[in-house]
C-alpha positions in Angstrom: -19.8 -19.1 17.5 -18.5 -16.0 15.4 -20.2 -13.7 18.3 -17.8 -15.7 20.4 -14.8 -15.5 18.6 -15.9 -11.6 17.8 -15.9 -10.9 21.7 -12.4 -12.5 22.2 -11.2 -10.5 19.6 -12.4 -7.3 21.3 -11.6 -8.5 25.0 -7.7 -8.6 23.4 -7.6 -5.8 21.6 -9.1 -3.7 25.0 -6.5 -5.9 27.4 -3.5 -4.0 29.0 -0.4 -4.5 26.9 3.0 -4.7 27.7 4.0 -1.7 25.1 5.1 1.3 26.5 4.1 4.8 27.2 6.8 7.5 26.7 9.3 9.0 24.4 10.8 6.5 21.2 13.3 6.9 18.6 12.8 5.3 15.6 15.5 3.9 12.6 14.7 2.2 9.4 15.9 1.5 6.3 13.6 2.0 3.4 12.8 1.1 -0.1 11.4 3.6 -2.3 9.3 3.1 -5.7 8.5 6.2 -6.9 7.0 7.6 -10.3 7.4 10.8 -12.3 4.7 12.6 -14.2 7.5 13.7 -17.0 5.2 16.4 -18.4 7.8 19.0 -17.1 10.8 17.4 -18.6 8.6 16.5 -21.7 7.7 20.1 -22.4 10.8 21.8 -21.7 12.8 19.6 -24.6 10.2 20.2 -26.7 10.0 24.1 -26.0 13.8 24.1 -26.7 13.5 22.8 -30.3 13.1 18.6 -29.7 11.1 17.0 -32.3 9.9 13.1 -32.5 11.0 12.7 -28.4 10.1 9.8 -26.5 10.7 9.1 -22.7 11.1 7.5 -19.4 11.4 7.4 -16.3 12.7 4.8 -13.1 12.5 5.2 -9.6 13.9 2.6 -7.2 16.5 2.9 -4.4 16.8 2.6 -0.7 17.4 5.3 1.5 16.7 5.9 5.4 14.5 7.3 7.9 15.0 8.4 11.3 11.8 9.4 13.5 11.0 10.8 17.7 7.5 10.1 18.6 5.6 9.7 22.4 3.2 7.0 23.0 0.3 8.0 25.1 -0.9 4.9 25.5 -0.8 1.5 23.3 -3.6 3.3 21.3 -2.0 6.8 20.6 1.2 8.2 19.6 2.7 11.6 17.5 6.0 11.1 15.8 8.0 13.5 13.9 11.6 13.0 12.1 13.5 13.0 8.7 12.7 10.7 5.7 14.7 10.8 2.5 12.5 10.1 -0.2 15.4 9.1 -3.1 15.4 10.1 -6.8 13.7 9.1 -10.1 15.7 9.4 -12.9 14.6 10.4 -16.5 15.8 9.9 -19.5 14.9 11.0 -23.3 15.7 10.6 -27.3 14.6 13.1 -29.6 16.1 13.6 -32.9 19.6 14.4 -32.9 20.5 14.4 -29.4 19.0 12.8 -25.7 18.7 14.1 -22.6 18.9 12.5 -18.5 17.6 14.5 -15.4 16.3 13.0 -12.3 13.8 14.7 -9.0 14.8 13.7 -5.7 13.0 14.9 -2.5 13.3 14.5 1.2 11.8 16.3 4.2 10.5 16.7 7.4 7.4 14.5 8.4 5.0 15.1 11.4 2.0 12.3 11.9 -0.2 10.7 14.4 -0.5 7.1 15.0 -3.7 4.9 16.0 -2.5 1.5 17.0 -4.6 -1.8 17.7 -2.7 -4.0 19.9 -3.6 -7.6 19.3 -1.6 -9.0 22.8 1.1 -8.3 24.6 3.9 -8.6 21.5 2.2 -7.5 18.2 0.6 -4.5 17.0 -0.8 -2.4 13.8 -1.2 0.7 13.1 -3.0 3.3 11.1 -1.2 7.0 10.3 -1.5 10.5 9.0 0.2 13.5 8.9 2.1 15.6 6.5 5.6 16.1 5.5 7.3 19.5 4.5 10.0 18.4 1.5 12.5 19.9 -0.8 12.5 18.7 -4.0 15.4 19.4 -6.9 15.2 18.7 -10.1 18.2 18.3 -12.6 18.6 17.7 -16.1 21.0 17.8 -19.3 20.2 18.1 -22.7 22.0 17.6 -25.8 21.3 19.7 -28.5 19.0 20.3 -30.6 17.7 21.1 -27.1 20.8 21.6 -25.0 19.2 25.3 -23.7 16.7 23.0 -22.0 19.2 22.3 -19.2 19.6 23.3 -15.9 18.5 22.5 -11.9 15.6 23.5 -10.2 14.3 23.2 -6.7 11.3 23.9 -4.2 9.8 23.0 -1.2 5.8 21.8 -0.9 3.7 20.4 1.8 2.0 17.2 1.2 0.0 14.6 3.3 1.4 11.3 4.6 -1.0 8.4 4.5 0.4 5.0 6.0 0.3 1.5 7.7 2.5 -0.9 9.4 2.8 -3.1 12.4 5.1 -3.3 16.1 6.0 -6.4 17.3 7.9 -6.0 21.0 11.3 -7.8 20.9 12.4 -6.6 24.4 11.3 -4.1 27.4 13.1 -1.1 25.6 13.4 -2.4 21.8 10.5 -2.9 19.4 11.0 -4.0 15.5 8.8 -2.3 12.9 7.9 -2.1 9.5 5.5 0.6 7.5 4.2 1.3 4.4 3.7 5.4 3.3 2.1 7.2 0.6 2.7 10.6 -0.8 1.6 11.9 -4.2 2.8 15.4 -5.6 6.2 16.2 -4.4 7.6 19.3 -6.1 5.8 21.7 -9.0 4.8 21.1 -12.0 5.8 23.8 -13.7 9.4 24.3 -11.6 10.5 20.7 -10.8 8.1 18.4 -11.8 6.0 15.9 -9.5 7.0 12.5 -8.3 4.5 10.2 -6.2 6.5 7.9 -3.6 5.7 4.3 -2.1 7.7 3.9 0.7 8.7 0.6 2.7 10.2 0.8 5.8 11.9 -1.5 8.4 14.0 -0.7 11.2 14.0 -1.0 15.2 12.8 1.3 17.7 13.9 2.1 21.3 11.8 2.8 24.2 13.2 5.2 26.8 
C-alpha cells in the first residue's frame, strides 16, 4: 500500500502541468523580522566615553519586492529583481545620556528556482542565489558619547536561501508566497550586521 501511494505520488509529480514556460513578473508584499548583532553600536558608545550601557534592538516592518524570472519548464526557472529588506532600529542607555540608530538594507537579488508541481494548480519550490545590498547605518548619541554619532554605509554580497509555493489562479496569473533567509548584511566594523527573515506574498503574471 505505501509502494502504491509512493508511485502515485511520483506519477503526479512527473505529469505535464498546466504552469507555464516563459518570461514572469513577480510582486509581493513582504514582512521582515530581522535581528542586529549590536556589537558595532555597543563598541562605538563605549569607545566615546559610555559607561554602565545597556541595549536593544527591534526589527519588524513590511516592505516590498518586485522580481523577472523565465520558467524553463515546471521544474526550472532563474529570477532576478529588487527586494527591500527594511530597518532594525537600536536603541541604548548609558549613564548620563542614550542613544537610537537603526541598519536598513536592500538590494539586488539573482536566484534559481527547483519547483515540484503536485498537479495541475499547486506547486513548491526550493531556491538559491545571492543578493548584492547596500546597507546604511545611522545613529545619535547623547553625550557623554555624543562623538559616537554619525551614518555609515556599504554594499556586500550575501547568499539567498529560500522556500515557497505557486498555486495557478488563472492562464496568465499565479499567487505565491516565499520564505528567504540572509545572514550578514553590512560590516561589522562599518555598519554593523543584520540577519533578515523574510515573508513574501504577492501575484505573479505569465506572459
Amino acid at each position: 500500500m505505501k509502494l502504491h501511494h509512493l508511485a502515485s505520488l511520483a506519477l503526479l509529480a512527473l505529469s505535464p502541468t498546466a504552469f507555464a514556460d516563459g518570461f514572469y513578473g513577480l510582486g509581493e508584499v513582504t514582512h521582515s523580522s530581522a535581528s542586529l548583532d549590536s556589537a558595532h553600536f555597543d563598541s562605538s558608545l563605549t569607545a566615546n566615553g559610555a559607561t554602565s550601557l545597556s541595549s536593544s534592538d527591534s526589527g519588524s516592518g513590511n516592505q516590498w519586492r518586485l522580481q523577472g524570472g523565465y520558467r524553463f519548464n515546471p521544474y526550472l526557472a532563474v529570477e532576478a529583481g529588487y527586494i527591500d529588506f527594511g530597518k532594525v532600529d537600536y536603541t541604548a542607555s548609558y549613564t548620563g545620556g542614550s542613544a537610537e540608530g537603526s541598519l536598513k538594507a536592500g538590494g539586488v537579488d539573482a536566484v534559481a528556482l527547483v519547483g515540484l508541481p503536485l498537479g495541475d494548480s499547486f506547486s513548491v519550490f526550493g531556491k538559491a542565489g545571492v543578493v548584492e545590498a547596500s546597507v546604511k547605518s545611522s545613529l545619535t548619541a547623547s553625550a557623554p558619547a555624543a562623538l559616537a554619532s554619525g551614518d555609515a554605509s556599504t554594499h556586500v554580497l550575501r547568499p539567498l536561501l529560500g522556500v515557497g509555493a505557486i498555486y495557478k489562479l488563472s492562464d496568465h496569473v499565479d499567487a505565491r508566497a516565499d520564505y528567504d533567509y540572509v545572514s550578514g548584511l553590512g560590516d561589522s566594523g562599518k555598519t554593523g550586521k543584520m540577519d533578515v527573515n523574510l515573508f513574501s506574498l504577492g501575484l505573479a503574471y505569465n506572459f
